[in-house]
Each structure stands twice: as structure tokens, then as C-alpha cells.
N, CA, C and O of each residue as an XYZ file, in Angstrom:
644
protein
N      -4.662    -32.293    -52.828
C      -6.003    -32.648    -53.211
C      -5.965    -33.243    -54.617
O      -5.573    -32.616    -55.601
N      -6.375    -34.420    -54.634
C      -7.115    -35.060    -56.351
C      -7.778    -34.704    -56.427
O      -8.662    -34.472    -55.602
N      -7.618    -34.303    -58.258
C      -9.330    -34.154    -58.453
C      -9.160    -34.936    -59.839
O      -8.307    -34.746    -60.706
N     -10.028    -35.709    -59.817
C     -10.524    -36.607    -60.816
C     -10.254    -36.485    -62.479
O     -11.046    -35.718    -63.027
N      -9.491    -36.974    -63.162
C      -9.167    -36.335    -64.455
C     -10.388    -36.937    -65.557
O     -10.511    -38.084    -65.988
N     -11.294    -35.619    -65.853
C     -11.466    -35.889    -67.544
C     -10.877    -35.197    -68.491
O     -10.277    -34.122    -68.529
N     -11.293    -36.405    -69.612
C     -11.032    -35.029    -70.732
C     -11.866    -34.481    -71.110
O     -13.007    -34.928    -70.992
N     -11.574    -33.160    -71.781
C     -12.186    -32.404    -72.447
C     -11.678    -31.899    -74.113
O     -10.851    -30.996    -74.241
N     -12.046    -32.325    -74.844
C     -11.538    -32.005    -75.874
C     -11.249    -30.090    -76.038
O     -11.870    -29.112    -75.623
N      -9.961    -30.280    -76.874
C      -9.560    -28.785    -76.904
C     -10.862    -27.915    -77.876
O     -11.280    -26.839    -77.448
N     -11.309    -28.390    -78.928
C     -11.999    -27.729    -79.573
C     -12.868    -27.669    -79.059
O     -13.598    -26.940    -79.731
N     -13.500    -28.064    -77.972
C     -14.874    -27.645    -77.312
C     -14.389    -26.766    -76.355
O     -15.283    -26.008    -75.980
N     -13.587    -26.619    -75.947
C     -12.780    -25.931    -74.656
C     -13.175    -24.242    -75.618
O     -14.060    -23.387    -75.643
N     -11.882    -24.541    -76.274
C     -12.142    -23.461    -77.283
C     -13.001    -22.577    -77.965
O     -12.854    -21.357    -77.904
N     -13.961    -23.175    -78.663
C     -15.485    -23.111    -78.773
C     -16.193    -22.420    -77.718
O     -16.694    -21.318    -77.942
N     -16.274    -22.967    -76.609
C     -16.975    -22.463    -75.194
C     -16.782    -20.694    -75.101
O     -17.343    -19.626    -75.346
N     -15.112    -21.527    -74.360
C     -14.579    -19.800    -73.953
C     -14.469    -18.742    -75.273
O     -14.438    -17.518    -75.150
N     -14.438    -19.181    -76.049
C     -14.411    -17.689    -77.239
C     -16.061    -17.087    -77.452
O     -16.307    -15.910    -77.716
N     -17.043    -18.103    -77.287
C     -18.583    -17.739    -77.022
C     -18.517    -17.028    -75.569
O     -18.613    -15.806    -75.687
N     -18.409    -17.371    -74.515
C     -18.387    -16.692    -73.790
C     -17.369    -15.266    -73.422
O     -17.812    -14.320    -72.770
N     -16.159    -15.308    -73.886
C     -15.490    -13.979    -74.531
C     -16.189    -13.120    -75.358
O     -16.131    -11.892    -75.307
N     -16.922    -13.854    -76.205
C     -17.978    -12.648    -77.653
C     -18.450    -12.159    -76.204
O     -18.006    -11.177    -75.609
N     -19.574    -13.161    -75.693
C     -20.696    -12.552    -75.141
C     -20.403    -11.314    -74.168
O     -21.259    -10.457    -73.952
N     -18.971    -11.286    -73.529
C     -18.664    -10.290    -72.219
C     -18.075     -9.342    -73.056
O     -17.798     -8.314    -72.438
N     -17.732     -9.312    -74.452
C     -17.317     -7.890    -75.174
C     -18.118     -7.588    -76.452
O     -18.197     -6.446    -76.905
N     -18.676     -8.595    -76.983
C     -19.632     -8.225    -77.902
C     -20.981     -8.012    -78.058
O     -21.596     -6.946    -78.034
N     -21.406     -9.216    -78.231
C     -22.744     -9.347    -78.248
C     -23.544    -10.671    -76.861
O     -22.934    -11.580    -76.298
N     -24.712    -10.366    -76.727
C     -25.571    -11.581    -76.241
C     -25.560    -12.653    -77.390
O     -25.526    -12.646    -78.621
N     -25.610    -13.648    -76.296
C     -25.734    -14.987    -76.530
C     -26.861    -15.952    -75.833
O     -27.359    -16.969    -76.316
N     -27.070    -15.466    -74.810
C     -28.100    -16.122    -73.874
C     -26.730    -16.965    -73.007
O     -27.209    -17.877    -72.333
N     -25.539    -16.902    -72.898
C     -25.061    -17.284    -72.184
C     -25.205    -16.896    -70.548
O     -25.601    -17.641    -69.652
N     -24.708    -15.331    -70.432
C     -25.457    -14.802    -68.882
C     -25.742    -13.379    -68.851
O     -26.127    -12.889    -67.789
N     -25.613    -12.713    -69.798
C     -25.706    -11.448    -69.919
C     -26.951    -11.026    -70.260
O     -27.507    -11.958    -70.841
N     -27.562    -10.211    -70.195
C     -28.505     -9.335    -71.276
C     -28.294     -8.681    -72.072
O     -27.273     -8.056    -72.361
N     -29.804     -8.790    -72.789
C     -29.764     -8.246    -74.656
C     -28.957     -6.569    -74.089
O     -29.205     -5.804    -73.157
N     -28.015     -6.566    -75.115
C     -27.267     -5.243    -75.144
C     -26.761     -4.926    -74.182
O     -26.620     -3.708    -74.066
N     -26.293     -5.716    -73.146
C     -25.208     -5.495    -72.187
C     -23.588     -5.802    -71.980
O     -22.837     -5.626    -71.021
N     -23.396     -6.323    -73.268
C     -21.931     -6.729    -73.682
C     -21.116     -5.597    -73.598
O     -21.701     -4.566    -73.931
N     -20.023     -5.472    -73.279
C     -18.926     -4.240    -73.129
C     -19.095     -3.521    -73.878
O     -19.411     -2.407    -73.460
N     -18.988     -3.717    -75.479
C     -18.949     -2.792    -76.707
C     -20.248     -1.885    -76.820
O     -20.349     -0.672    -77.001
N     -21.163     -2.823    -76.662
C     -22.385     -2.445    -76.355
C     -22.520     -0.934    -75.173
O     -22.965      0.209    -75.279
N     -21.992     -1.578    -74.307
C     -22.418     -0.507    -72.765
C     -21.621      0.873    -73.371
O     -22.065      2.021    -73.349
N     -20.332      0.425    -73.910
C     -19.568      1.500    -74.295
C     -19.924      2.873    -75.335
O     -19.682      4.070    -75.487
N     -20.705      1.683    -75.924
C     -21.115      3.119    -77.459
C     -22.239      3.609    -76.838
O     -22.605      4.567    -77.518
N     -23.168      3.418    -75.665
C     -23.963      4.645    -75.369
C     -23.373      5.703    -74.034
O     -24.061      6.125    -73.105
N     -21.869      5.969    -74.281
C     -21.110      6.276    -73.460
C     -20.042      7.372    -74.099
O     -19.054      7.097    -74.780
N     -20.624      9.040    -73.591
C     -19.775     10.129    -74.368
C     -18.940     10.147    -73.608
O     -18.920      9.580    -72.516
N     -17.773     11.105    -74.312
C     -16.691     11.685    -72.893
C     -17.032     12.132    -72.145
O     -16.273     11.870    -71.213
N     -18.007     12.921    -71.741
C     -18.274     13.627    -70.601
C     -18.710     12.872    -69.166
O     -18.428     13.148    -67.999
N     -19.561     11.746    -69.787
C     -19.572     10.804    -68.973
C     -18.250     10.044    -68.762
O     -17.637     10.119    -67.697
N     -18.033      9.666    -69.300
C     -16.554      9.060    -69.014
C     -15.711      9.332    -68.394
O     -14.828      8.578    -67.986
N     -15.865     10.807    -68.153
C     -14.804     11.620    -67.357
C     -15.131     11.730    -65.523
O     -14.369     12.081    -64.622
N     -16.595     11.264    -65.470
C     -16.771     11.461    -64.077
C     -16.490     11.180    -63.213
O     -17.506     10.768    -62.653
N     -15.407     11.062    -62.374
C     -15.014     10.036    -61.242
C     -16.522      9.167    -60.203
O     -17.280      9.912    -59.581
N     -16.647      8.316    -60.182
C     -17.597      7.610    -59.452
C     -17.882      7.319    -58.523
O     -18.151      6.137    -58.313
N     -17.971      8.504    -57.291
C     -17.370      8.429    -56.143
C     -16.308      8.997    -55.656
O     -15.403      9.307    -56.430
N     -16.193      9.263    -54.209
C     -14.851     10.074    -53.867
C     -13.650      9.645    -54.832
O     -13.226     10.334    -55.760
N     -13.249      8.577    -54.510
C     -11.685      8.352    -55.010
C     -11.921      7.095    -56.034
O     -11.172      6.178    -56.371
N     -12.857      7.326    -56.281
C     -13.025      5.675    -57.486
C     -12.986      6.702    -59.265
O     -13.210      7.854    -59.638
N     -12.657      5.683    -59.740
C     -11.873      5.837    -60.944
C     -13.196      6.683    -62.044
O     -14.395      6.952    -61.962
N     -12.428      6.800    -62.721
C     -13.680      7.015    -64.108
C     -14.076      5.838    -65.325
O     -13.111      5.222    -65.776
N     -14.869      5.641    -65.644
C     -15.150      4.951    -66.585
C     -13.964      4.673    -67.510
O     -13.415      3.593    -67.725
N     -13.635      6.105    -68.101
C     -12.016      6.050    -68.926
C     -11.298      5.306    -68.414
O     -10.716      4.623    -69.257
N     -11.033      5.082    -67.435
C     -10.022      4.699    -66.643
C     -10.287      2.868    -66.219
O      -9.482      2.014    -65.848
N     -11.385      2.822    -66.414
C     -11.860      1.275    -66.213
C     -11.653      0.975    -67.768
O     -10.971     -0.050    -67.749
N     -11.850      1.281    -68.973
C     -11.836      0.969    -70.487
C     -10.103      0.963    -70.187
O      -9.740      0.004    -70.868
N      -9.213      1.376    -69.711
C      -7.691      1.729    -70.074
C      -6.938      0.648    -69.401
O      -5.849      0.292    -69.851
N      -7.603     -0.048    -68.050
C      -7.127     -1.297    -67.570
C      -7.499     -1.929    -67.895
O      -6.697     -2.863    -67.862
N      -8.748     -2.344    -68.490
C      -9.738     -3.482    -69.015
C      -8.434     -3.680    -70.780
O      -8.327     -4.774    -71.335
N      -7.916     -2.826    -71.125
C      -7.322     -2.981    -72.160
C      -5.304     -3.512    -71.741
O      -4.685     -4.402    -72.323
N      -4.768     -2.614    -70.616
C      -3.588     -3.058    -69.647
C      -3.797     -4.505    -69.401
O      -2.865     -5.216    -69.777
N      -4.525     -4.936    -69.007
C      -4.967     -6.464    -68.453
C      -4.927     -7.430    -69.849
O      -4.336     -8.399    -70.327
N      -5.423     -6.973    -69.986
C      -5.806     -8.389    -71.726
C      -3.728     -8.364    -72.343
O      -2.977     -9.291    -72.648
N      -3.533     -7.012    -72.280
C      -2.372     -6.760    -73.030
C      -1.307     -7.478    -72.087
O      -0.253     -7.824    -72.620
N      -1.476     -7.707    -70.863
C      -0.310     -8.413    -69.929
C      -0.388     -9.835    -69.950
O       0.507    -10.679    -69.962
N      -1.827     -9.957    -69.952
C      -2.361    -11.845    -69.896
C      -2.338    -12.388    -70.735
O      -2.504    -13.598    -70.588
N      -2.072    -11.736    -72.448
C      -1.715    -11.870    -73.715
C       0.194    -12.303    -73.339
O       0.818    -13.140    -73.993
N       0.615    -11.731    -72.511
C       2.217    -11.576    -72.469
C       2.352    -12.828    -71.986
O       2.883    -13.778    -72.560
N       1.761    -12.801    -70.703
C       1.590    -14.011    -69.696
C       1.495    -15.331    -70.307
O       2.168    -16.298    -69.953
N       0.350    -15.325    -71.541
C      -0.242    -16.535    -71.537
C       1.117    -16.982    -73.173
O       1.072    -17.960    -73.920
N       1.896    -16.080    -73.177
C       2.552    -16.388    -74.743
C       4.287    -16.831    -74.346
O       5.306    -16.960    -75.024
N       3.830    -17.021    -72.317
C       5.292    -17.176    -71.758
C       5.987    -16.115    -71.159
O       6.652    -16.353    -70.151
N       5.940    -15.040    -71.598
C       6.820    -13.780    -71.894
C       6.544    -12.920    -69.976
O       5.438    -12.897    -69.437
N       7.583    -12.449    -69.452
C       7.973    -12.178    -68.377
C       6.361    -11.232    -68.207
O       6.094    -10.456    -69.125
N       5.376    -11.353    -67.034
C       4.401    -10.273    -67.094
C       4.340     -9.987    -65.613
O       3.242     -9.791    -65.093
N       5.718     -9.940    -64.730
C       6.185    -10.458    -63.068
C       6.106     -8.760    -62.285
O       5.654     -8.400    -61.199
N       6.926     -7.820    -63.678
C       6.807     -7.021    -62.723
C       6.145     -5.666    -63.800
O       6.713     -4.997    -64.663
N       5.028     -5.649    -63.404
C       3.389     -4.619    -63.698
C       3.275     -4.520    -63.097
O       3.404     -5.288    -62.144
N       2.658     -2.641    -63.173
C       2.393     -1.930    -62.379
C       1.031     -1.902    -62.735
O       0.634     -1.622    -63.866
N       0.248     -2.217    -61.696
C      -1.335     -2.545    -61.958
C      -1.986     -1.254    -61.289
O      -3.182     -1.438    -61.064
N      -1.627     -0.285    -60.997
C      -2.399      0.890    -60.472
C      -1.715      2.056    -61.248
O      -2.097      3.147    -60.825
N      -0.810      2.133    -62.264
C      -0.610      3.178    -63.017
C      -1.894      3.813    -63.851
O      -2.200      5.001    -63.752
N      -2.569      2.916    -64.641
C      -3.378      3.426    -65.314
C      -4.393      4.107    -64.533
O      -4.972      5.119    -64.929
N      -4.684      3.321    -62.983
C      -5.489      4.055    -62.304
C      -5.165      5.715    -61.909
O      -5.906      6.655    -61.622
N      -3.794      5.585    -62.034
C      -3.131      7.149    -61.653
C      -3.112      7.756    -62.597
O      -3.139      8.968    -62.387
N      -3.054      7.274    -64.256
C      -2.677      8.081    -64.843
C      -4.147      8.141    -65.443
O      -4.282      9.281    -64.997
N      -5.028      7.972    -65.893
C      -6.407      7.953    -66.746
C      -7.202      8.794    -65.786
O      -7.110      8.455    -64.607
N      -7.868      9.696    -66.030
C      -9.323     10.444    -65.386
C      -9.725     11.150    -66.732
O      -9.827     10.753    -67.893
N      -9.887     12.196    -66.188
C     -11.088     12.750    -67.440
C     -10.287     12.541    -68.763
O      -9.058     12.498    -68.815
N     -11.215     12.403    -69.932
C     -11.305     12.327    -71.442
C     -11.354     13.175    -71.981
O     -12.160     13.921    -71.425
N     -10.879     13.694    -72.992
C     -11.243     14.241    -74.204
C     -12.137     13.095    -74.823
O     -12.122     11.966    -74.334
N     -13.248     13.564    -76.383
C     -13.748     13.160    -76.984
C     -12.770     12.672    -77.650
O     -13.223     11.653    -78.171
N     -11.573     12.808    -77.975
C     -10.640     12.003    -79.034
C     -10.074     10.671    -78.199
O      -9.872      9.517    -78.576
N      -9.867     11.472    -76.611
C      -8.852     10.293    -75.609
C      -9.959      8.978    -76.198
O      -9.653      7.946    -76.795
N     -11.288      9.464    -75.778
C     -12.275      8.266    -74.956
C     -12.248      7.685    -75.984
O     -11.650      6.621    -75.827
N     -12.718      7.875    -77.360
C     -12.830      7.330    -78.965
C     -11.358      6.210    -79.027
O     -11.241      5.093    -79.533
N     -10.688      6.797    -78.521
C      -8.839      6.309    -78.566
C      -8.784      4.621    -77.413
O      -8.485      3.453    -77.665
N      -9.230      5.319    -76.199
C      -9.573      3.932    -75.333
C      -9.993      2.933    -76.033
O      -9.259      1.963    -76.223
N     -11.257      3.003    -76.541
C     -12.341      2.551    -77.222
C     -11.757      1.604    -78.131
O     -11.746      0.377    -78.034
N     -11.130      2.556    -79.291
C     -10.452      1.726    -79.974
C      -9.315      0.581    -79.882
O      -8.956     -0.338    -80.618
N      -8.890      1.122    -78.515
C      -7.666      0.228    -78.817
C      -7.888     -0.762    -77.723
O      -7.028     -1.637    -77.628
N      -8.901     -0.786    -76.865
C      -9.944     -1.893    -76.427
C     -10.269     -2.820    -77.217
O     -10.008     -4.010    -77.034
N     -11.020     -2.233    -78.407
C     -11.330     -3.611    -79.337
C     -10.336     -4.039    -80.590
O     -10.391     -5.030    -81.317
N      -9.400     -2.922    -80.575
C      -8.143     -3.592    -80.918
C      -7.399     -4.781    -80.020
O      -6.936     -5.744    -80.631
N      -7.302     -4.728    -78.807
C      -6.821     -5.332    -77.945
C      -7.631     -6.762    -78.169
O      -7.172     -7.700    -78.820
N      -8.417     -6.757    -77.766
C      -9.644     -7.377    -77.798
C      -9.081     -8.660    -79.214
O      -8.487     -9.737    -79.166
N      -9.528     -8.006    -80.098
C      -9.528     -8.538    -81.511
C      -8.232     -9.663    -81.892
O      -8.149    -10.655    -82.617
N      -7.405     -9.013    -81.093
C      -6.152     -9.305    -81.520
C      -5.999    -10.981    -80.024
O      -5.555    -12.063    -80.411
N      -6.390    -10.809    -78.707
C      -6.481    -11.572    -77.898
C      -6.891    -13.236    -78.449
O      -6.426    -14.374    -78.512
N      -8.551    -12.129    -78.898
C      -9.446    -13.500    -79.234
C      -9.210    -13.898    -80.765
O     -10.200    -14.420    -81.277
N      -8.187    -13.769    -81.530
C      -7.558    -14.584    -82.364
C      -6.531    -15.435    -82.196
O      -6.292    -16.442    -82.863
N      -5.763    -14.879    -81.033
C      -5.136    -15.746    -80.479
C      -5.019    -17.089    -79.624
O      -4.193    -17.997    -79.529
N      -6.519    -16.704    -78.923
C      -7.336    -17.776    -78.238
C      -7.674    -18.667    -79.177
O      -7.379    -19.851    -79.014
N      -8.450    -18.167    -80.484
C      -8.984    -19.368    -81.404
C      -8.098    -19.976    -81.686
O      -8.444    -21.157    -81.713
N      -6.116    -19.752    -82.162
C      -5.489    -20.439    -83.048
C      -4.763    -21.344    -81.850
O      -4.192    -22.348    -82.275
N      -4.709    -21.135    -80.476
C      -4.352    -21.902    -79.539
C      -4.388    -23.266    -80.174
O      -5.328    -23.517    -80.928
N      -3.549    -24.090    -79.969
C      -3.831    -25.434    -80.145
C      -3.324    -25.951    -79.034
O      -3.971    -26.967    -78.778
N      -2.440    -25.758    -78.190
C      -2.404    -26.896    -76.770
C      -2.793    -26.118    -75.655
O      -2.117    -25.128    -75.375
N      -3.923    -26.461    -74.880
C      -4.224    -26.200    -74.046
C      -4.241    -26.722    -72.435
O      -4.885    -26.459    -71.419
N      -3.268    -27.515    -72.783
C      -2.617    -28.784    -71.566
C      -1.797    -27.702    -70.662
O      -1.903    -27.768    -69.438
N      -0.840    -26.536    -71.376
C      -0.414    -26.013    -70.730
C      -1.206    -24.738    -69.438
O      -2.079    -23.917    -69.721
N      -0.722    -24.891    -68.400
C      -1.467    -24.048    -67.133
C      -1.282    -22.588    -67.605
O      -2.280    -21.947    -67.279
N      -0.446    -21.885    -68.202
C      -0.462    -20.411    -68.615
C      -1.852    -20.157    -69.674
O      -2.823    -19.412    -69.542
N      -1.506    -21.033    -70.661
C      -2.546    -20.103    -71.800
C      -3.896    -20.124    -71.352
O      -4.786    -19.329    -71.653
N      -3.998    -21.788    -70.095
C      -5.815    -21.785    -70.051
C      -6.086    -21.283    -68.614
O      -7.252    -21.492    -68.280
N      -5.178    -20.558    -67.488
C      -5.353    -19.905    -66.654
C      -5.540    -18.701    -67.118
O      -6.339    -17.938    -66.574
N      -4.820    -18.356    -68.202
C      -4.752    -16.773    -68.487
C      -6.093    -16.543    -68.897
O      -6.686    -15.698    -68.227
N      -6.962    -17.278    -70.173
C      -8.111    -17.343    -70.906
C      -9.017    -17.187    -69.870
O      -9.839    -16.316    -70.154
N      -9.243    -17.828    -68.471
C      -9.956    -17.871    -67.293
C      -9.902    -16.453    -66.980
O     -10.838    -15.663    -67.109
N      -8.634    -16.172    -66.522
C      -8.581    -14.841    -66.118
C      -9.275    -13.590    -66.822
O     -10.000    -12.697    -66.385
N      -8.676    -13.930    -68.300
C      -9.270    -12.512    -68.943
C     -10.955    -12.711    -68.928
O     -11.564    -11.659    -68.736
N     -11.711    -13.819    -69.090
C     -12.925    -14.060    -69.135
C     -13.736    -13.366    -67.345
O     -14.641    -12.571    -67.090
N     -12.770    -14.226    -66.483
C     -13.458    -13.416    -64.728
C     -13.585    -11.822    -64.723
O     -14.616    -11.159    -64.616
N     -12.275    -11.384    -64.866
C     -11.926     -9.874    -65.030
C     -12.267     -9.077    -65.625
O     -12.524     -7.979    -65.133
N     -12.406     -9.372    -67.036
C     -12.732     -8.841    -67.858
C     -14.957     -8.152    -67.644
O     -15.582     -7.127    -67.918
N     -15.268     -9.486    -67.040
C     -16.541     -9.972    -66.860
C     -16.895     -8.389    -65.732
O     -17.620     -7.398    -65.807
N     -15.812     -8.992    -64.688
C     -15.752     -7.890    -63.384
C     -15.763     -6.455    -63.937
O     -16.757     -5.768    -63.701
N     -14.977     -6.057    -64.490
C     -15.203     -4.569    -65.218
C     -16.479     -4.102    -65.886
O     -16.992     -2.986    -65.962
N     -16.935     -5.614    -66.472
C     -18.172     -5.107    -67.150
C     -19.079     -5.088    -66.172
O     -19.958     -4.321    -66.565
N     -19.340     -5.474    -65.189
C     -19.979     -5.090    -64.224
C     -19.693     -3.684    -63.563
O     -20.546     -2.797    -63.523
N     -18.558     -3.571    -63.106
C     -18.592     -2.317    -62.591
C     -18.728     -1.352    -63.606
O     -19.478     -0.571    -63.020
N     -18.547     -0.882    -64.648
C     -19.143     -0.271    -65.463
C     -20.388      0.170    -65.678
O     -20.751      1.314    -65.953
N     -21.161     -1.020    -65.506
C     -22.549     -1.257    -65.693
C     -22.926     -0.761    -64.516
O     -23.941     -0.073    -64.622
N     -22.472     -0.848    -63.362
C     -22.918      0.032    -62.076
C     -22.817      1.435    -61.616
O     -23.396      2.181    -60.826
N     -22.032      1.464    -62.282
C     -20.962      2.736    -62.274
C     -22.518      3.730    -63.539
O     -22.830      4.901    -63.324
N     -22.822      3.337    -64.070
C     -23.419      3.939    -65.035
C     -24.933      4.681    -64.378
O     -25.391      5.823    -64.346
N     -25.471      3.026    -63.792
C     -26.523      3.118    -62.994
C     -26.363      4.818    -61.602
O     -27.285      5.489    -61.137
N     -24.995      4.940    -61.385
C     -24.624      5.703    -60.383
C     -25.083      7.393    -61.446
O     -25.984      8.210    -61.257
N     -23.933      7.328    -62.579
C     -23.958      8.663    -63.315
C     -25.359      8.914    -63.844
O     -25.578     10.119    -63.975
N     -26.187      8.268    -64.123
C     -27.150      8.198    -65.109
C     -28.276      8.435    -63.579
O     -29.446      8.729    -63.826
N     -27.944      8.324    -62.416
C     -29.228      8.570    -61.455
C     -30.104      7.715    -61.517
O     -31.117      7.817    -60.824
């Protein structure tokens, strides 16, 4: 299949997806989210105790969605910098994360927007984006990332009644 080549300049590319990255971990933008529904956001009105609840028979805990949501960025970071990301184990964290301590969940948390922080600086200093790794990966963490914040956000609707 062709598909028709434009360009797109990198700095608008760039520009875009790091606004739409804020918006799915930080803040609204009016891009597609609502006021105070950004990850960081959903997260800080979120104790351990909640965190610890499994959501459903065999579905995960919240903890446990913050601990892959952070596994993921940290592999697609590997992925997108070249570096072997072939053989991950993408259901460990699901095995190993359930209930929290108040220190674990604080600990997720942090090293979420550590993760985070450290991603989307890397995204900004990108300069070639011709290559298929760094701007598949950027896609990816933006879909996925997006997907968690949804289930989260549902998942909440579930604990909260």
C-alpha cells in the first residue's frame, strides 16, 4: 500500500506529541481529556488502601496498573534509544504488584513521574524523527499510556461505587 508522502516538520511533530503527553500525565489542555483527569491528577486523589483493591475477580489493582504504566515507558524508552527491548516479560509486574503499603504506593507514584520526566525530556531533545523506532515508540507510549488512564479512571468509578 502507498500512502502519499507529506511533510511534517519535526518541531511541530514534537510540539504536538509532548502537549498531548502533558495532557495524558499532567494537566488538561482541552486536547481530549477533562479538567483534572490527567494521570497525576487521578493519582493524588488515590490512598493505598484504595490502591490495594483488586478490581474484580482476577483484575489487577490500581498499584499494579501505576507499576506497568511505569515498566512500559521504561522499555519503549529502551526500544526507542535502539537498545534490545525483544525479550520482556510483560505480565511480571502483573504477578508481582497487588496490595500497597502507604510507602509502596507513594514509591510507584514517584517513580512514575520520575519515569515520566525523564521520557518526556527525551522526546523534546529528539532531533530525527525520520527514524520508525523513536516515532513508533512516542505513538505507543501516548496510545497506552492513554489506555491505562482510562482503565484507572474506570477502575475508580468501580471502587468508589
Amino acid at each position: 500500500m502507498r500512502i502519499d508522502q507529506a511533510t511534517v516538520s519535526q518541531e511541530n511533530f514534537t510540539r504536538e506529541l509532548l502537549e498531548i503527553l502533558d495532557e495524558t500525565f499532567v494537566t488538561h489542555h482541552g486536547i481530549y481529556l477533562d479538567r483534572n483527569t490527567s494521570l497525576f491528577e487521578t493519582l493524588a486523589g488515590i490512598g493505598a488502601e484504595q490502591a490495594s483493591i483488586p478490581v474484580g475477580g482476577n483484575c489487577a489493582t490500581l498499584a499494579a496498573q501505576v507499576a506497568h504504566v511505569t515498566f512500559f515507558l521504561e522499555v519503549l524508552e529502551r526500544y526507542m534509544r535502539g537498545e534490545d527491548a525483544d525479550d520482556v516479560d510483560w505480565g511480571e509486574i502483573w504477578r508481582r504488584v497487588g496490595a500497597a503499603s502507604a510507602i509502596e504506593w507513594q514509591g510507584y507514584q514517584d517513580q512514575l513521574k520520575a519515569t515520566y520526566e525523564r521520557v518526556a525530556s527525551l522526546l523534546k531533545e529528539w532531533k530525527d524523527w525520520d527514524d520508525g523506532r523513536p516515532i513508533g515508540g512516542a505513538l505507543a507510549i501516548v496510545a497506552h499510556s492513554a489506555y491505562h488512564l482510562g482503565e484507572i479512571r474506570q477502575a475508580l468509578c468501580t471502587l468508589r461505587g
